[in-house]
Chimera marker file (.cmm) of the C-alpha trace (Angstrom):
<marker_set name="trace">
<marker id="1" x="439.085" y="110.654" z="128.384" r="1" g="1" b="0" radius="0.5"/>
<marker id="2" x="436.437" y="112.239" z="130.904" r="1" g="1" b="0" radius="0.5"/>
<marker id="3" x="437.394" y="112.648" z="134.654" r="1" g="1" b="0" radius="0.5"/>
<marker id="4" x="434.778" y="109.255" z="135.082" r="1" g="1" b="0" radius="0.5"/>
<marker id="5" x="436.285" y="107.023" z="132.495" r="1" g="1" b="0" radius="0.5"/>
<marker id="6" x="439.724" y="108.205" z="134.227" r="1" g="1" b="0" radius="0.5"/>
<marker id="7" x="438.395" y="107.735" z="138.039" r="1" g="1" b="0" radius="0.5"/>
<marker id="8" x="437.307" y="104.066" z="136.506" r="1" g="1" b="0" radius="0.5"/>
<marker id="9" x="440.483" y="103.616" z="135.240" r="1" g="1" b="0" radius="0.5"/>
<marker id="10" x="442.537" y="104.367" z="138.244" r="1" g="1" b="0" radius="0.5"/>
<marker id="11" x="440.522" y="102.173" z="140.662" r="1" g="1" b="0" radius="0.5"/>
<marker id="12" x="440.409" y="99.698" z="138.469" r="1" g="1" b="0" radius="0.5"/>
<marker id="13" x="444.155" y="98.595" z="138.902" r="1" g="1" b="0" radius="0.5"/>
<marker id="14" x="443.724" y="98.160" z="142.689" r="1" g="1" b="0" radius="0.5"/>
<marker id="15" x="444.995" y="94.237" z="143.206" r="1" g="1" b="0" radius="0.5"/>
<marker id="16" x="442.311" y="92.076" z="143.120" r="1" g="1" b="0" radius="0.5"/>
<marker id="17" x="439.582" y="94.392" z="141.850" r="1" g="1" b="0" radius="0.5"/>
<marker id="18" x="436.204" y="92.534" z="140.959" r="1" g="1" b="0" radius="0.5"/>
<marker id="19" x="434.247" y="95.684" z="140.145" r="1" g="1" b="0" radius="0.5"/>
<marker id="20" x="434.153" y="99.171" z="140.061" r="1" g="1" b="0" radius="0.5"/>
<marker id="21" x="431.039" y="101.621" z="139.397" r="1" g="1" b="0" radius="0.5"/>
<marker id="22" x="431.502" y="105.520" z="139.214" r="1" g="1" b="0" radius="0.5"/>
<marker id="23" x="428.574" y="108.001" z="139.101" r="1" g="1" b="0" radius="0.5"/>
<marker id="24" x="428.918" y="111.497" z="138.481" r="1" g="1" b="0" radius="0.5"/>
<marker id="25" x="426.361" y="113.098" z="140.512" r="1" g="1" b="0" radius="0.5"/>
<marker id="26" x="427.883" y="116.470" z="140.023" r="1" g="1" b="0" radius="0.5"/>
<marker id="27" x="423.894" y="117.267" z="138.389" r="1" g="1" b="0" radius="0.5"/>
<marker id="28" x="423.021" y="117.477" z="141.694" r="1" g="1" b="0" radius="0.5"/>
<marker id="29" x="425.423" y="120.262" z="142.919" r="1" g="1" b="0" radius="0.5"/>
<marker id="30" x="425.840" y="123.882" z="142.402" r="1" g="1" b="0" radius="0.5"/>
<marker id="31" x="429.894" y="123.260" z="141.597" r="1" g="1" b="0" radius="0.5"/>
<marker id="32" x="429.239" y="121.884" z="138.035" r="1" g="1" b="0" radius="0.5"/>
<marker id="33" x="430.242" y="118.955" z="135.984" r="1" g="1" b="0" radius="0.5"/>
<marker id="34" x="432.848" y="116.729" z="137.482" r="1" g="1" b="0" radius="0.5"/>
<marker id="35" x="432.662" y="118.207" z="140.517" r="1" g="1" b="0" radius="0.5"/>
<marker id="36" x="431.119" y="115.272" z="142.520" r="1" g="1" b="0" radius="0.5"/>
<marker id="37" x="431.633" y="111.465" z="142.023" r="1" g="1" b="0" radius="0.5"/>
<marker id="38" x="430.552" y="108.459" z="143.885" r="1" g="1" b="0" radius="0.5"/>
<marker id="39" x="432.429" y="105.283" z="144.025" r="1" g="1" b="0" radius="0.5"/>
<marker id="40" x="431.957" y="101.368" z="144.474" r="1" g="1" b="0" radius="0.5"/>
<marker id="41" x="434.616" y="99.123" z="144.672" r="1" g="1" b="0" radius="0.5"/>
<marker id="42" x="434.146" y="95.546" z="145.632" r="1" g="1" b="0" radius="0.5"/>
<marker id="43" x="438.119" y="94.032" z="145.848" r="1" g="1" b="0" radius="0.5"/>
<marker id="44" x="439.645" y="91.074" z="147.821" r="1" g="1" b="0" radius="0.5"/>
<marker id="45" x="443.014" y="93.752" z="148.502" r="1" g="1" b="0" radius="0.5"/>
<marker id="46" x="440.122" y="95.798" z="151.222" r="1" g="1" b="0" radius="0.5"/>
<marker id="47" x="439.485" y="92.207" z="152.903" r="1" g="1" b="0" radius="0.5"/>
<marker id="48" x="441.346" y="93.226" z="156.317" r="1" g="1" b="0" radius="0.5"/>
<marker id="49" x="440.854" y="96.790" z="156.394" r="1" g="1" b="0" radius="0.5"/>
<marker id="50" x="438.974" y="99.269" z="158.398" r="1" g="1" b="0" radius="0.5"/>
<marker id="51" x="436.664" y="101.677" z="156.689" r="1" g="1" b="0" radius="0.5"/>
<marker id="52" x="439.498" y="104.549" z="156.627" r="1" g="1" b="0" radius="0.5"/>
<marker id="53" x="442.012" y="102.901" z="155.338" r="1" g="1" b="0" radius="0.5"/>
<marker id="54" x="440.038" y="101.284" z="152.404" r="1" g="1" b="0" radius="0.5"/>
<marker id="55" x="439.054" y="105.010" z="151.906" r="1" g="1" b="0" radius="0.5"/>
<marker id="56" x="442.766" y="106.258" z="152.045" r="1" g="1" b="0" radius="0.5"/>
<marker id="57" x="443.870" y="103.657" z="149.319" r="1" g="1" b="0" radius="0.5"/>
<marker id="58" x="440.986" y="104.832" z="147.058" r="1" g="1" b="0" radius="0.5"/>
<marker id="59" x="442.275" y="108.510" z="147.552" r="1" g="1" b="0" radius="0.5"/>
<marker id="60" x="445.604" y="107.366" z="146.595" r="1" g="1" b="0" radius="0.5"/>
<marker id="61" x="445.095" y="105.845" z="143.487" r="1" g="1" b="0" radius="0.5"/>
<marker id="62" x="442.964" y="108.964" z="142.613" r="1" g="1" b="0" radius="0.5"/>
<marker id="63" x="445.508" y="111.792" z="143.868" r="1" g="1" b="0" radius="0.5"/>
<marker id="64" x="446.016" y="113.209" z="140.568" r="1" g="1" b="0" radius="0.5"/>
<marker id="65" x="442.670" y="113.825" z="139.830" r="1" g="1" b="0" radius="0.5"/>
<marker id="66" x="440.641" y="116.439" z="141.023" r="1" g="1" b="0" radius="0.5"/>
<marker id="67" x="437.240" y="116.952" z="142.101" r="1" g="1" b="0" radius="0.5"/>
<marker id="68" x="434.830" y="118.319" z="145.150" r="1" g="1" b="0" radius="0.5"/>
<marker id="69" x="433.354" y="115.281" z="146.623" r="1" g="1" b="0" radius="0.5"/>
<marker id="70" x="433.455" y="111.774" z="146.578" r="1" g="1" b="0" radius="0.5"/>
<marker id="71" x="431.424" y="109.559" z="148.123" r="1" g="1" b="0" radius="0.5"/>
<marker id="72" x="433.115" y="105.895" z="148.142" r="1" g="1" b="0" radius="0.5"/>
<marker id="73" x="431.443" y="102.901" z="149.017" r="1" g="1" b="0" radius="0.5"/>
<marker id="74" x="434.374" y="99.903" z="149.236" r="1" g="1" b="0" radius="0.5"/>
<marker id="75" x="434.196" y="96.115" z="150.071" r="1" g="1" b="0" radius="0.5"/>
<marker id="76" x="435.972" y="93.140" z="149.820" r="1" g="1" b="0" radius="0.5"/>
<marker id="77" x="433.847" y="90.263" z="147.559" r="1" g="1" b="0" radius="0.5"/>
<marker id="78" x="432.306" y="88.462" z="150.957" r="1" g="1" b="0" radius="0.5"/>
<marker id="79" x="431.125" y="91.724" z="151.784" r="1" g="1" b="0" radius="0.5"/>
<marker id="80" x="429.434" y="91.888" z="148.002" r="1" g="1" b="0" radius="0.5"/>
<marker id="81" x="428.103" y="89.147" z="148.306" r="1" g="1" b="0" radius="0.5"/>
<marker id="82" x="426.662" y="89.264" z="151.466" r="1" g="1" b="0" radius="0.5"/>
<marker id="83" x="425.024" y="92.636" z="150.286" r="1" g="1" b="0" radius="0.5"/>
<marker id="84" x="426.975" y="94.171" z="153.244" r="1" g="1" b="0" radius="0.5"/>
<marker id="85" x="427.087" y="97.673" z="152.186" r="1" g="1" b="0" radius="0.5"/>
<marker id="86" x="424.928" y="99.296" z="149.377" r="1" g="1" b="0" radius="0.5"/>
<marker id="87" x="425.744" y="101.467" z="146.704" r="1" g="1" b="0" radius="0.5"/>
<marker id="88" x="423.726" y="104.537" z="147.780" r="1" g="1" b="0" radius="0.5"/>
<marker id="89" x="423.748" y="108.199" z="147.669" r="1" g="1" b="0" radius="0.5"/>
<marker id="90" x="421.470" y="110.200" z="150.193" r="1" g="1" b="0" radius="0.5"/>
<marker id="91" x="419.245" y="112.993" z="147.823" r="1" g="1" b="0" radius="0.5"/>
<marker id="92" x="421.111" y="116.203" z="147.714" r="1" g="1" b="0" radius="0.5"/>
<marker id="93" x="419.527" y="119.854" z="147.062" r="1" g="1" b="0" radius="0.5"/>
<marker id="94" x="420.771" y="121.922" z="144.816" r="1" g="1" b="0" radius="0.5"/>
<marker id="95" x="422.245" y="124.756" z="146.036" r="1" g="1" b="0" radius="0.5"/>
<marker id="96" x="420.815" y="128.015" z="144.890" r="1" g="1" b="0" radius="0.5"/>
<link id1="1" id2="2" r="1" g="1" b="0" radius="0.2"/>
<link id1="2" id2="3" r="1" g="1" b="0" radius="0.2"/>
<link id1="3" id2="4" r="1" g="1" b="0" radius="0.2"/>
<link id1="4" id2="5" r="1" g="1" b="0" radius="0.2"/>
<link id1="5" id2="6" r="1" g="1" b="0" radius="0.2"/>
<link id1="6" id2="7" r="1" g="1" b="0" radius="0.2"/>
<link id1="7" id2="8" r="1" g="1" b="0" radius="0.2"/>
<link id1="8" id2="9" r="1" g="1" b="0" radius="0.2"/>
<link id1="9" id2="10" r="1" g="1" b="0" radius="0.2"/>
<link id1="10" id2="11" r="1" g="1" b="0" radius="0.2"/>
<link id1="11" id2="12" r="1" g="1" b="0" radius="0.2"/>
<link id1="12" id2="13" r="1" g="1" b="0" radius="0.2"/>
<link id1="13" id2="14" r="1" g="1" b="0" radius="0.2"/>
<link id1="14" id2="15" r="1" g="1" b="0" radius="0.2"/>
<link id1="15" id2="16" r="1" g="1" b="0" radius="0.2"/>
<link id1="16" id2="17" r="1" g="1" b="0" radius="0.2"/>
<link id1="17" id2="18" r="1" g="1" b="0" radius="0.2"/>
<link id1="18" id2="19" r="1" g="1" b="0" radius="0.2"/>
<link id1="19" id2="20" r="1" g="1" b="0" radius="0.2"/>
<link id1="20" id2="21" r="1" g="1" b="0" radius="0.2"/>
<link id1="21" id2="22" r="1" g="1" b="0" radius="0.2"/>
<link id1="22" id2="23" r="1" g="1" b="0" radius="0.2"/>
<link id1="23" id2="24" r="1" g="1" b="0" radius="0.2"/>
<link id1="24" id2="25" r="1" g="1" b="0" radius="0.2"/>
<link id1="25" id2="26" r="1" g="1" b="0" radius="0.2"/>
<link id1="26" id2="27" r="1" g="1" b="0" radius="0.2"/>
<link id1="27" id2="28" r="1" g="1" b="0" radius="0.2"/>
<link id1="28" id2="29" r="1" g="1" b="0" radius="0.2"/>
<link id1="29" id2="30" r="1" g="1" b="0" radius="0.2"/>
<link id1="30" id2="31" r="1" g="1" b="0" radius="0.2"/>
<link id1="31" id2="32" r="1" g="1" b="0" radius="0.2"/>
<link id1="32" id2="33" r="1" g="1" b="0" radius="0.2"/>
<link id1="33" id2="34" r="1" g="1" b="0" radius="0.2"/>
<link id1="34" id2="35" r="1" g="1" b="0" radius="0.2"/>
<link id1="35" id2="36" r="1" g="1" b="0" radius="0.2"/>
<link id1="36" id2="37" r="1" g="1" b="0" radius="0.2"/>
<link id1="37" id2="38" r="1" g="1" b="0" radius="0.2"/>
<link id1="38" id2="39" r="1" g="1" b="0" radius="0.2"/>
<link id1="39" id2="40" r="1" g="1" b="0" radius="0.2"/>
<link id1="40" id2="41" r="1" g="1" b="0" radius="0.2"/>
<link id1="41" id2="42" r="1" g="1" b="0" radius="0.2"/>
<link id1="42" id2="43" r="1" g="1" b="0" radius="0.2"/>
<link id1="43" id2="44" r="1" g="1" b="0" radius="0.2"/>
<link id1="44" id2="45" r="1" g="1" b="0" radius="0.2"/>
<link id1="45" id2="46" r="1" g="1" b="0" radius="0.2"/>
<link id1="46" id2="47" r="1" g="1" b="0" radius="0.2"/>
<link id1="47" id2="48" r="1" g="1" b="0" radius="0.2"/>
<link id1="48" id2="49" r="1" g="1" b="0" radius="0.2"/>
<link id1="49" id2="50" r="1" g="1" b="0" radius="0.2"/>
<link id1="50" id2="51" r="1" g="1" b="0" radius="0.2"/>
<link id1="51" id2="52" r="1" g="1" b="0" radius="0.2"/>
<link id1="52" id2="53" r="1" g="1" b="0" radius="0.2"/>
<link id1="53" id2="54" r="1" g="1" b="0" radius="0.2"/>
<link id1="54" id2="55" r="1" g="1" b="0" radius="0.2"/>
<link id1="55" id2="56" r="1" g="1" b="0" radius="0.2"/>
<link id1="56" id2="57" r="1" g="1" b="0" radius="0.2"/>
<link id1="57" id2="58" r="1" g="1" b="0" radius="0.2"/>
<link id1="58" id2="59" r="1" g="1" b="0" radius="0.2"/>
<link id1="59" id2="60" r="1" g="1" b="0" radius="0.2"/>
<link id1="60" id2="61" r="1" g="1" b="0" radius="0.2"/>
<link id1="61" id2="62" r="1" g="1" b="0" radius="0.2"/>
<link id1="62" id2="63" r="1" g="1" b="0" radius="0.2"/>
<link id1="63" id2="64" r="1" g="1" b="0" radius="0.2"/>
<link id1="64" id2="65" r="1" g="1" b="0" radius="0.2"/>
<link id1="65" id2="66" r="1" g="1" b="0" radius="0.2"/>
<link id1="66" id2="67" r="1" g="1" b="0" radius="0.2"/>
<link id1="67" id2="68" r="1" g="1" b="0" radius="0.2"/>
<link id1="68" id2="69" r="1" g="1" b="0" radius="0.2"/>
<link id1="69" id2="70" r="1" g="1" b="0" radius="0.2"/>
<link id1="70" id2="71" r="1" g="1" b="0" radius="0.2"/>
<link id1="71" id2="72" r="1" g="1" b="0" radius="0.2"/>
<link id1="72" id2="73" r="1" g="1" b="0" radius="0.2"/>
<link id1="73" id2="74" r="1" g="1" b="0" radius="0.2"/>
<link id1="74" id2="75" r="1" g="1" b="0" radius="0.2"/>
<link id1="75" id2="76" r="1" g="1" b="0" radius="0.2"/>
<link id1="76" id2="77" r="1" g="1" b="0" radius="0.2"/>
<link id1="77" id2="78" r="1" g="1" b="0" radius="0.2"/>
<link id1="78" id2="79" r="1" g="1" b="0" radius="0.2"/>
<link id1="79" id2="80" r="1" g="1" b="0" radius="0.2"/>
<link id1="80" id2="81" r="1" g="1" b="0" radius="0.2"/>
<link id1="81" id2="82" r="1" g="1" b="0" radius="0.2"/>
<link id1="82" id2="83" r="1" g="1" b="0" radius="0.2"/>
<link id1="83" id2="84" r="1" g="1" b="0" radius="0.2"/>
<link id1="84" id2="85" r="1" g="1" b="0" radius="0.2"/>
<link id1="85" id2="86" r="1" g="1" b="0" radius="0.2"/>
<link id1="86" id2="87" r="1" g="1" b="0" radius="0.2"/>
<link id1="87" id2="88" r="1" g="1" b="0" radius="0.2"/>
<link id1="88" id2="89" r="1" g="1" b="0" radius="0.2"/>
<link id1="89" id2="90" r="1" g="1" b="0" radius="0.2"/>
<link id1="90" id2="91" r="1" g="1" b="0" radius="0.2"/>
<link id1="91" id2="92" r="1" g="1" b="0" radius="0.2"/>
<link id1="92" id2="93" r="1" g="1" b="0" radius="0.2"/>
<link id1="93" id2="94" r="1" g="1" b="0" radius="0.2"/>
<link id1="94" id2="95" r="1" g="1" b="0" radius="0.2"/>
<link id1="95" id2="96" r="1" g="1" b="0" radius="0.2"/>
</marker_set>
């Protein structure tokens, strides 16, 4: 299983989980393959949370695996569907 498929895995089984999306973007970055990953989550279980702790309880279901970077963007379905947040990634530059 590649470090995605696994990432997609783990988020996957947060409660009420209506979709998840991972994108390695590691292309981008001088660190190499599955180095750098960037997350959205859309689940009910981040409906009364604050940006940091909807981040911590990503990290936690992904603290066995390892990377450099990960960029999450997490909502609960109203958010979703009220195309609250995006799923967007600013351009990096390679570093030489």
């Amino acid at each position: 299983m590649t470090k995605l498929e696994q990432i997609e895995q783990n988020l996957s089984i947060i409660p009420k989980t209506t979709l998840v999306e991972v994108y390695d973007e590691s292309h981008n970055h001088k660190h190499g393959n599955n180095s750098h990953f960037r997350v959205f989550i859309v689940s009910e279980h981040f409906k009364n949370m604050n940006t940091v702790e909807r981040h911590r309880t990503v990290y936690n279901y992904l603290n066995k695996i390892s990377y450099h970077a990960l960029g999450i963007s997490a909502m609960s379905n109203q958010e979703y569907q009220n195309g609250k947040l995006k799923n967007t990634s600013p351009d990096c530059r390679k570093n030489a």
